[in-house]
C-alpha positions in Angstrom: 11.8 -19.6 27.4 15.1 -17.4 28.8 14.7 -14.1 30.2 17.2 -11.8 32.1 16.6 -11.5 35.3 18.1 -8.4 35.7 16.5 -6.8 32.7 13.0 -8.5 32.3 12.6 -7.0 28.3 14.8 -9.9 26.7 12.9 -12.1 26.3 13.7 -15.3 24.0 13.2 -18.7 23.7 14.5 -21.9 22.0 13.9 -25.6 21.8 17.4 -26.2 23.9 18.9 -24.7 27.5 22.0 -23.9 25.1 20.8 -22.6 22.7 18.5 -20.2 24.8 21.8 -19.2 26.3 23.0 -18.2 23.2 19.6 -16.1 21.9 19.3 -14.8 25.1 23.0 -13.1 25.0 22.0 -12.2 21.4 19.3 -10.9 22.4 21.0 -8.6 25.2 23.2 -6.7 22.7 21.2 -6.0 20.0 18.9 -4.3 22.8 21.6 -2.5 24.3 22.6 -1.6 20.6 19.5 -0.1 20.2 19.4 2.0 23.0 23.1 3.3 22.3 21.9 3.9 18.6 19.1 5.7 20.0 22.1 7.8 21.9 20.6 6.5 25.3 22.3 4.2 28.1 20.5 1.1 28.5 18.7 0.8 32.0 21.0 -2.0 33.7 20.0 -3.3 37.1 17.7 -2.6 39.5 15.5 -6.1 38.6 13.9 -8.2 41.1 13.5 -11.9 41.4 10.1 -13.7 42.4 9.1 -17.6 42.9 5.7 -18.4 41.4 4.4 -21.8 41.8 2.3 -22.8 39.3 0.0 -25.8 39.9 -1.7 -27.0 36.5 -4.5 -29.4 35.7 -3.6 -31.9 33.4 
């Protein structure tokens, strides 16, 4: 799974770290597409990073 730090709605995922990169930019402008088609800016910035450990029982 990928997702934008900096804008937590794209959201994609792949079987490989590249090819994440890649749907992941994809991803990114066909949203902000969307929003400009729409005849809105798209809300850049403002995200916020968190650690979450995650301990699971096999």
């Amino acid at each position: 799974m990928a997702q934008l730090a900096e804008w937590p709605a794209v959201v994609t995922c792949a079987p490989t770290l590249d090819e994440a990169r890649d749907m992941l930019l994809d991803a990114a402008h066909e949203i902000v597409a969307a929003y400009r088609a729409e005849g809105r800016e798209p809300p850049i910035g403002g995200g916020r990073v968190e650690s979450l450990k995650l301990d699971i029982a096999a």
